[in-house]
C-alpha positions as CSV (number, residue, x, y, z in Angstrom):
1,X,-18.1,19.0,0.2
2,X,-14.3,19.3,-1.0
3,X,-15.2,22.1,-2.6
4,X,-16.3,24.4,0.3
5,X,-14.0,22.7,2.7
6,X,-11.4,23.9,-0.2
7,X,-12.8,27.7,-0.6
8,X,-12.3,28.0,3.3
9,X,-9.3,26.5,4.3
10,X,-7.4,26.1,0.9
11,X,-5.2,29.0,1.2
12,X,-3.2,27.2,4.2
13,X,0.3,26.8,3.7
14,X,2.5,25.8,6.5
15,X,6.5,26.6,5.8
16,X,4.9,27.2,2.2
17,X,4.1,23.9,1.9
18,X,0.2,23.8,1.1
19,X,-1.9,21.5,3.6
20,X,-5.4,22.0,3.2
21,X,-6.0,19.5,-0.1
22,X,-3.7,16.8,1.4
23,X,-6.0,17.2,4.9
24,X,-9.4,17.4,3.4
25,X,-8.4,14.4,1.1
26,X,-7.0,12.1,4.3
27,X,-10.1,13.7,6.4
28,X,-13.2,12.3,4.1
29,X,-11.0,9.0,3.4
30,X,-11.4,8.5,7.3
31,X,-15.4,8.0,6.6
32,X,-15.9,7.0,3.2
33,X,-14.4,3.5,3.8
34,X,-16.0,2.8,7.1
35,X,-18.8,0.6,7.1
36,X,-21.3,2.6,9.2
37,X,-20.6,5.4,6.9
38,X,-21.8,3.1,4.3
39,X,-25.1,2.1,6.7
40,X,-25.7,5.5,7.4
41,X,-25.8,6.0,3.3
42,X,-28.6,3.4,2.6
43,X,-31.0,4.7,5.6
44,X,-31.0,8.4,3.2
45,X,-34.5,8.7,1.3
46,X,-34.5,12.4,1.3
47,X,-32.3,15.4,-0.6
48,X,-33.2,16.9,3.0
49,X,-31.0,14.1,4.6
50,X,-28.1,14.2,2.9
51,X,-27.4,17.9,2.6
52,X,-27.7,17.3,6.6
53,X,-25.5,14.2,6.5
54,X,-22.9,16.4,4.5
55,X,-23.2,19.3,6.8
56,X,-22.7,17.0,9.2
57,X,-19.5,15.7,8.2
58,X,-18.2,19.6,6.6
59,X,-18.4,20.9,10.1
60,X,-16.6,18.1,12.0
61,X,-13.3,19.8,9.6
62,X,-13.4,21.6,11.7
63,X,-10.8,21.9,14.8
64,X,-13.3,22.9,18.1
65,X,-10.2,23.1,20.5
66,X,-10.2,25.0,23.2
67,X,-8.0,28.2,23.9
68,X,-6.7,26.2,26.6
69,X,-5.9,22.7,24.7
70,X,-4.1,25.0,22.1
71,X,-1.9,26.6,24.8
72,X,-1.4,22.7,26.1
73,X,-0.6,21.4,22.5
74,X,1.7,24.5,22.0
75,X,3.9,22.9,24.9
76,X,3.8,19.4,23.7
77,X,5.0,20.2,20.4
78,X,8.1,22.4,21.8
79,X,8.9,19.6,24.4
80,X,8.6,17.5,21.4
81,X,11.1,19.3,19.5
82,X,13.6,19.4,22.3
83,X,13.4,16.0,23.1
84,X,14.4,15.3,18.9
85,X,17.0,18.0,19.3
86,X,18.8,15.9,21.6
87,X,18.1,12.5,20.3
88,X,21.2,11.0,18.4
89,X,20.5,11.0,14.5
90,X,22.4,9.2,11.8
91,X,23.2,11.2,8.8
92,X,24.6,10.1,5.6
93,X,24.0,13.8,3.7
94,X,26.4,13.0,0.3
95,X,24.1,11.1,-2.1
96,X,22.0,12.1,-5.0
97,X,19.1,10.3,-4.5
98,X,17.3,9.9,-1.3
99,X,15.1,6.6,-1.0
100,X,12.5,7.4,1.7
101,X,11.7,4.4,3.3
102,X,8.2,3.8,6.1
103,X,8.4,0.6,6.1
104,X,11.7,-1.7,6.5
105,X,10.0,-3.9,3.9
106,X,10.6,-1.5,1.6
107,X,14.4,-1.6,2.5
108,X,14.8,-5.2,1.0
109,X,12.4,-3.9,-2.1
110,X,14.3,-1.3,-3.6
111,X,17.9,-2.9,-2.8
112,X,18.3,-4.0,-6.1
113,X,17.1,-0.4,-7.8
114,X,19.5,0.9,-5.5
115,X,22.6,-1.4,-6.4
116,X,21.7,-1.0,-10.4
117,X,21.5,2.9,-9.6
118,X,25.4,2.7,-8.4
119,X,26.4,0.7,-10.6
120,X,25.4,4.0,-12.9
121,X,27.5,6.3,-11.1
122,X,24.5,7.7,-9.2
123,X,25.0,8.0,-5.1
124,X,21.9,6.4,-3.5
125,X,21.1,6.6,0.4
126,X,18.0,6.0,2.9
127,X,15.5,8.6,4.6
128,X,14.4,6.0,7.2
129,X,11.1,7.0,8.7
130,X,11.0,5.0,11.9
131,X,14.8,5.0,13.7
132,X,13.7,1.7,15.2
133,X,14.1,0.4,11.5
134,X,17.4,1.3,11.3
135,X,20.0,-2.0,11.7
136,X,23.3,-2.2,11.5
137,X,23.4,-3.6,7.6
138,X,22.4,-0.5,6.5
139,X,23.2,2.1,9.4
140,X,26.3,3.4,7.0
141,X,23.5,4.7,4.2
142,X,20.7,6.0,6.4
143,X,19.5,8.7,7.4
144,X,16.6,9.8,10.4
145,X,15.2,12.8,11.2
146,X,15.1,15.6,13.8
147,X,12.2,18.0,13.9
148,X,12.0,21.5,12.8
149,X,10.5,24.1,15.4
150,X,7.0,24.1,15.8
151,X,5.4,27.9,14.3
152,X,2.5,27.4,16.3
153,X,1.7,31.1,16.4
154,X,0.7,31.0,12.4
155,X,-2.9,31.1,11.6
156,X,-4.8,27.8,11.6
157,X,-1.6,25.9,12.9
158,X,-3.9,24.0,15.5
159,X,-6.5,23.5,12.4
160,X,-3.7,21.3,10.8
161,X,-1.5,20.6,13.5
162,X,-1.5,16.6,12.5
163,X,0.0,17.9,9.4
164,X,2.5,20.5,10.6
165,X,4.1,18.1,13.1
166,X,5.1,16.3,9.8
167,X,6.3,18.6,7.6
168,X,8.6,19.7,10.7
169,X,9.4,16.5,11.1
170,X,10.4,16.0,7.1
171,X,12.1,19.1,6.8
172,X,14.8,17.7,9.9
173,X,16.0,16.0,7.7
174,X,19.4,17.2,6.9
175,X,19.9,15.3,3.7
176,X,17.0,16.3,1.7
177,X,18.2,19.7,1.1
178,X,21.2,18.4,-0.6
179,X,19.1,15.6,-2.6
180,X,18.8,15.4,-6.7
181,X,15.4,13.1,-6.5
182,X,13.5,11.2,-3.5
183,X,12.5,7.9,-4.6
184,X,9.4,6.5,-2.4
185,X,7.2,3.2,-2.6
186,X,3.4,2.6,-2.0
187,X,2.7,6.2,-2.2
188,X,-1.1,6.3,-0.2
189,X,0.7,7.2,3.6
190,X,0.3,10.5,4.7
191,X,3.8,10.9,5.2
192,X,4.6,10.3,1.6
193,X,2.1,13.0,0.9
194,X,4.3,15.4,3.2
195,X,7.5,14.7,1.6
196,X,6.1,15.2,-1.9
197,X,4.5,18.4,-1.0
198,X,7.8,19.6,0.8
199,X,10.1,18.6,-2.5
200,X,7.9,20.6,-4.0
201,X,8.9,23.6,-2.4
202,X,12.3,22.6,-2.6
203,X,12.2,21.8,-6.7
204,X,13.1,18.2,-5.8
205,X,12.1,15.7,-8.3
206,X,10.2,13.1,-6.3
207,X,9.8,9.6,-8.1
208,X,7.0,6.8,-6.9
209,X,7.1,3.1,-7.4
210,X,4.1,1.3,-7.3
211,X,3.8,-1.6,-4.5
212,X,-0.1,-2.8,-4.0
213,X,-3.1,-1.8,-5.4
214,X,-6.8,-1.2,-4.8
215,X,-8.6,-3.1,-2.3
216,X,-10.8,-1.6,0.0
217,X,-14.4,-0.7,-1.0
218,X,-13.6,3.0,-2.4
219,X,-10.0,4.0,-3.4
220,X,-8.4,5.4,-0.3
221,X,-7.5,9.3,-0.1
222,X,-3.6,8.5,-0.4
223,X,-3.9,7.0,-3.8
224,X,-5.9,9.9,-5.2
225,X,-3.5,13.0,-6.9
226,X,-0.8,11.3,-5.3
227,X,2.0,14.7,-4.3
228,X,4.6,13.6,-6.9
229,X,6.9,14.0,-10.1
230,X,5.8,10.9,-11.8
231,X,4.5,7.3,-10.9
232,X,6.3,3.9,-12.4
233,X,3.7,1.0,-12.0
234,X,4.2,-2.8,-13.1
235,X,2.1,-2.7,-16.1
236,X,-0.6,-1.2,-18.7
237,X,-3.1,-2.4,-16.8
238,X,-2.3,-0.7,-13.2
239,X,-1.3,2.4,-15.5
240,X,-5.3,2.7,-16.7
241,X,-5.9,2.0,-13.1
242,X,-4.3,4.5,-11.3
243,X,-4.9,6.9,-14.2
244,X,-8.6,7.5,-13.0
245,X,-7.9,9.2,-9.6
246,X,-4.7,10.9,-10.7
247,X,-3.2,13.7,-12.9
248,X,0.4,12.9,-12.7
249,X,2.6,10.9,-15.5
250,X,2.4,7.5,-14.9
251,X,4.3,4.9,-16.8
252,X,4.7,1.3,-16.9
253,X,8.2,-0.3,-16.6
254,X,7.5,-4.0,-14.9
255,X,7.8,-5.4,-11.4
256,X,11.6,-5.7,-10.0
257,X,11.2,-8.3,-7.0
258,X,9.3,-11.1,-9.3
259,X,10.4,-13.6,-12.1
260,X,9.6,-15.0,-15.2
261,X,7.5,-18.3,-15.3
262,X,7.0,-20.4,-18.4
263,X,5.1,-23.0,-16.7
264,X,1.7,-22.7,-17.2
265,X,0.8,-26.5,-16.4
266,X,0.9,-27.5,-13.3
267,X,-0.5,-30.0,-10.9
268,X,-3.4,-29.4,-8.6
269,X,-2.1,-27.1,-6.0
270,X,-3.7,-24.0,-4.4
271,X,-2.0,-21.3,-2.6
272,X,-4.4,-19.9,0.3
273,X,-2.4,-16.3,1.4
274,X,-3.0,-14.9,4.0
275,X,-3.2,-11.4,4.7
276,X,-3.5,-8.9,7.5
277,X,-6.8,-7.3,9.3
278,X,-7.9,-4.6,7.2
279,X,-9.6,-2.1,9.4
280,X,-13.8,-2.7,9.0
281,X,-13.4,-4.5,5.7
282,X,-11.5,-7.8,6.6
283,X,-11.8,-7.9,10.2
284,X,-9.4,-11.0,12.4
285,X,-12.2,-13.1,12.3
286,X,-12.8,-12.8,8.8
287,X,-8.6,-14.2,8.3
288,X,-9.4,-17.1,10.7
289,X,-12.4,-18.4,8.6
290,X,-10.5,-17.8,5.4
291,X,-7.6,-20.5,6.9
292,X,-10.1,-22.7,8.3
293,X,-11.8,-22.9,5.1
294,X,-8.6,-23.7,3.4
295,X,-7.7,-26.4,6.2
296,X,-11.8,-28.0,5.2
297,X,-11.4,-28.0,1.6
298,X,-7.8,-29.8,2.1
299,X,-9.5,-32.5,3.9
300,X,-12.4,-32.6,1.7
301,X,-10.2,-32.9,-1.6
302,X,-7.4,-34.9,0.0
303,X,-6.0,-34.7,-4.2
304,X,-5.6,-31.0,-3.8
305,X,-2.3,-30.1,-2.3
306,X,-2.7,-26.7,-0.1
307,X,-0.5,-24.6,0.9
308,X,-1.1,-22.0,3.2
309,X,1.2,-19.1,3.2
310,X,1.4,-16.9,6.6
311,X,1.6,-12.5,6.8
312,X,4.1,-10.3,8.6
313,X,1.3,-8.9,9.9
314,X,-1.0,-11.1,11.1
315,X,-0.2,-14.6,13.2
316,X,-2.2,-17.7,12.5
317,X,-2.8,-19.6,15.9
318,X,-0.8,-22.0,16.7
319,X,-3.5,-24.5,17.0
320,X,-4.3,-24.7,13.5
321,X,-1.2,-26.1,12.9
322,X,-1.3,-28.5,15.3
323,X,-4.6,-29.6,14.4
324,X,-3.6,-30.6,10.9
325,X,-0.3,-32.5,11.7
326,X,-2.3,-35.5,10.0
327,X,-3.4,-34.2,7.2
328,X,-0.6,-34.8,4.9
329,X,-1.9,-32.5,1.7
330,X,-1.4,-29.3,4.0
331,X,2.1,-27.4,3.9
332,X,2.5,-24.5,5.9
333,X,4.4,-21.7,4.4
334,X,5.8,-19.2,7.2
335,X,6.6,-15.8,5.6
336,X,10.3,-16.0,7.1
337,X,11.0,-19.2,5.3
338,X,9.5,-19.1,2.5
339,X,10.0,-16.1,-0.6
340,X,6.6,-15.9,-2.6
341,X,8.6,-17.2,-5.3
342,X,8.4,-20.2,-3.2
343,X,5.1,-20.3,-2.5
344,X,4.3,-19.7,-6.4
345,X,6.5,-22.6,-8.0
346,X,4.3,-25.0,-7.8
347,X,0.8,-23.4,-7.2
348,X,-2.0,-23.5,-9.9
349,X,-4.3,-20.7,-7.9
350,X,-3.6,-18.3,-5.6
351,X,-6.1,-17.4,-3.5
352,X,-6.8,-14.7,-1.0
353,X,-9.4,-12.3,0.4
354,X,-8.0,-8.9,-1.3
355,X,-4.1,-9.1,-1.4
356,X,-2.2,-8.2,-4.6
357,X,-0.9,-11.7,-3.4
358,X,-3.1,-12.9,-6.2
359,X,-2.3,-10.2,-8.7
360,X,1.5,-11.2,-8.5
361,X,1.0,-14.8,-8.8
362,X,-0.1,-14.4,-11.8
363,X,3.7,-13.5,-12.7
364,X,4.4,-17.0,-12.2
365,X,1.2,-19.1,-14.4
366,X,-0.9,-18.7,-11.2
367,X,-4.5,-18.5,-11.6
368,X,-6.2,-15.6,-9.2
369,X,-8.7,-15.8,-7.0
370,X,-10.7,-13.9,-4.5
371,X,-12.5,-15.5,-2.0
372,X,-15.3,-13.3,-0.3
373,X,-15.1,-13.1,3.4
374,X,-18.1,-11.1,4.3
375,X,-20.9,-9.2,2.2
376,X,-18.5,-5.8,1.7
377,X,-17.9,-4.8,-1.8
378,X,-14.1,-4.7,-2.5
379,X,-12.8,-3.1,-5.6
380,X,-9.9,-5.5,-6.2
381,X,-12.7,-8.5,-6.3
382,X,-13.9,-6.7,-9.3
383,X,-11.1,-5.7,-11.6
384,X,-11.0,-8.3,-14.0
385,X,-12.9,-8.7,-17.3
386,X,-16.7,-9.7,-16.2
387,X,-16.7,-11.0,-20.3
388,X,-14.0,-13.0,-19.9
389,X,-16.0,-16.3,-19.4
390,X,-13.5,-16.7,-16.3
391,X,-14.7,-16.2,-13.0
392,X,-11.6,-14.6,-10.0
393,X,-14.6,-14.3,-7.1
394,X,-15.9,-17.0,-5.1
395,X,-17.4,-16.9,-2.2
396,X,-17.4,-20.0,0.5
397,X,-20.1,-22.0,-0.9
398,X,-19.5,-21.8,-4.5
399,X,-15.6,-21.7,-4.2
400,X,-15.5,-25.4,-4.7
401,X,-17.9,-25.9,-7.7
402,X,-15.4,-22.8,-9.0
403,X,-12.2,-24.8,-8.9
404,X,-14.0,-28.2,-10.3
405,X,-15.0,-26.1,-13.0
406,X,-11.5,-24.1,-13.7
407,X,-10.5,-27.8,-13.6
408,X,-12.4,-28.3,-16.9
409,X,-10.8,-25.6,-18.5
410,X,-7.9,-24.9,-20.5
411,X,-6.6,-21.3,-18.8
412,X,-3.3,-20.8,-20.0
413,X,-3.6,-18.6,-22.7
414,X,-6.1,-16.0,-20.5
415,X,-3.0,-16.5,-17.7
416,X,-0.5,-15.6,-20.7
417,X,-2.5,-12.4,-21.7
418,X,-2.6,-11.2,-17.9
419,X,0.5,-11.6,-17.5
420,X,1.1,-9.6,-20.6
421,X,-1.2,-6.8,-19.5
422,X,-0.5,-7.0,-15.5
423,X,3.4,-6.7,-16.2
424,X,5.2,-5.3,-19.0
425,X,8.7,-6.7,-17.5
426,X,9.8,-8.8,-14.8
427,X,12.8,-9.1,-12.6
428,X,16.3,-7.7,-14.3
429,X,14.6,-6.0,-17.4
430,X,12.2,-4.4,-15.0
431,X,15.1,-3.4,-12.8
432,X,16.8,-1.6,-15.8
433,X,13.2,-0.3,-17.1
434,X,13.0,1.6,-13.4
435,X,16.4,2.9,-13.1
436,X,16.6,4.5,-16.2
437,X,13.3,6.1,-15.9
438,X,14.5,7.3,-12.4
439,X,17.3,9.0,-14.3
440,X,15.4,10.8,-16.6
């Protein structure tokens, strides 16, 4: 199907930044992780079926607007670019490289890359996506964009108009003419695949740094050959990873944000994290079940210690705190109180339903663990070594067996060699590992 969606439309470039693969790719990701598409799969007996099935999906590409929508949309994209034109912006257009940030998250992520980068003579400053994410701390360093006017008289503008609104929208950026390198982090938004198509044009080095990893059932378009210059992961392991949807360099340099951990024997505490709704695959009620089975196996193991850690993104009722006021093995760790080194000090497993929660804990002699929500295949329950002899996936009924039997055995040389292949270096040598591969 990408094939001849690619032999029609693959010509399209907008302000000669080329569209069509970076819409085809975001287009089928919309489907191929939804769970009816995945329904709609199994009911096929017939070659018949799913030529139709693929038809079916080829065609719907396709933009059907009518003559008068376009004319509409036309309008809204020139009242849009007014209505920029006049918004206040705040530039900051003398640096050398641009971090570009979606996320204020991300802001507190790369500080530290940031500060090394100075320190090495090298002028660093923000491309904040979002103004609203723009506070007074870093105001000074930031920059937000305007739009670029609409062409909406090119061919197949409307086909791609999703698309076109945000290359205008990366190319008002005043800075990013003037930048050396763009630095950017996750690296699977569709924005992110804008501005590393648009540095193209502009021979701008573009730089990605690796924050999460796999989880839904097939790897999501963004994370497929990702737009940019090269890819710096946390470890050998990600690296292999990442390598089998992409083309582009990738290398391994650590993870900046966590620390070193020599202690590998700890007492019998378990880290439940909990993480936001994930479109079909973890739904709300699949988050609440996950804490109320942490808050029943507290009870029913009163010498477990549990802690359950809460997500920017997703607020636990406040009733399940109140409910467990008397169970003294249960600590609540909020977020905005507690740093994940926090929550990792003392906890022997980590535990969650697909967050590279678990991944990082291992950082600090953690022992991952996935516990299944619902009967969805996720690919981050399945990355570890099924020859191991260690299991990483319960579900609810044998999750308990799992941990008496983890009990039993002596894990801290398999945590050791994770650690070894999950991160080749951690906190400051990781921090000097990505700046000077960011210089390069």
């Amino acid at each position: 199907m990408t094939s001849k969606l690619m032999k029609e439309y693959g010509s399209y470039s907008y302000k000669n930044v080329f569209l069509a693969e970076i819409a085809i790719k975001f287009y089928l990701n919309n489907y191929i992780n939804s769970t009816d598409f995945f329904k709609e799969i199994q009911t096929i007996e017939t070659q018949e079926e799913w030529n139709k099935l693929l038809s079916f999906h080829q065609n719907n590409f396709k933009n059907k607007a009518s003559f008068f929508s376009k004319i509409k949309d036309a309008f809204l994209d020139v009242v849009r670019y007014f209505k920029y034109a006049v918004t206040p912006t705040v530039e900051f257009t003398t640096a050398d490289y641009y971090f570009f940030i979606t996320n204020k998250k991300f802001i507190s992520f790369t500080e530290n890359i940031r500060e090394n980068l100075e320190k090495k003579g090298i002028r660093t400053s923000l491309l904040i996506w979002e103004t609203k994410d723009v506070n007074e701390s870093i105001r000074a360093i930031s920059n937000t964009p305007k739009v670029a006017f609409p062409q909406f008289w090119k061919k197949q503008y409307f086909q791609f108009r999703p698309y076109t609104h945000l290359v205008d929208r990366v190319l008002g950026y005043k800075a990013i003419s003037n930048a050396k390198s763009v630095v950017l982090a996750e690296g699977c938004v569709l924005s992110e695949h804008i501005v590393g198509e648009v540095c193209k044009t502009k021979h701008i080095n573009t730089s990605l740094l690796q924050w999460g990893f796999f989880a839904k059932t097939v790897t999501q378009g963004g994370w497929r050959e990702m737009p940019f210059t090269k890819f710096l992961v946390w470890g050998e392991f990600y690296k292999k990873s990442f390598s089998k949807y992409n083309t582009l360099p990738i290398i391994a340099c650590g993870h900046p944000t966590l620390d070193h951990s020599s202690n590998y024997n700890k007492e019998k505490v378990i880290l439940f994290a909990v993480q936001k709704v994930m479109g079909d695959h973890i739904k709300q009620n699949d988050i609440l079940n996950f804490i109320d089975y942490a808050i029943i196996f507290a009870k029913k193991l009163p010498d477990f210690k549990v802690i359950i850690r809460s997500h920017p993104d997703f607020k636990i009722p406040e009733d399940r705190k109140q409910n467990t006021l008397d169970v003294q093995n249960i600590i609540w760790h909020d977020y905005y109180n507690f740093s994940l080194k926090d929550s990792f000090a003392d906890a022997k497993y980590c535990v969650s339903i697909s967050s590279t929660v678990s991944l990082e804990s291992i950082a600090f002699g953690c022992y991952p663990l996935f516990l299944k929500a619902n009967a969805l295949p996720l690919q981050v329950h399945y990355i570890f070594d099924a020859d191991s002899g260690f299991e990483h996936v319960f579900d609810y009924d044998s999750f308990e067996s799992g941990i008496e039997k983890l009990e039993k055995s002596d894990v801290s040389a398999y945590i050791k060699k994770m650690k070894t292949e999950f991160y080749k270096t951690l906190g400051d040598d990781a921090l000097e590992a990505i700046s000077n591969e960011l210089t390069k």
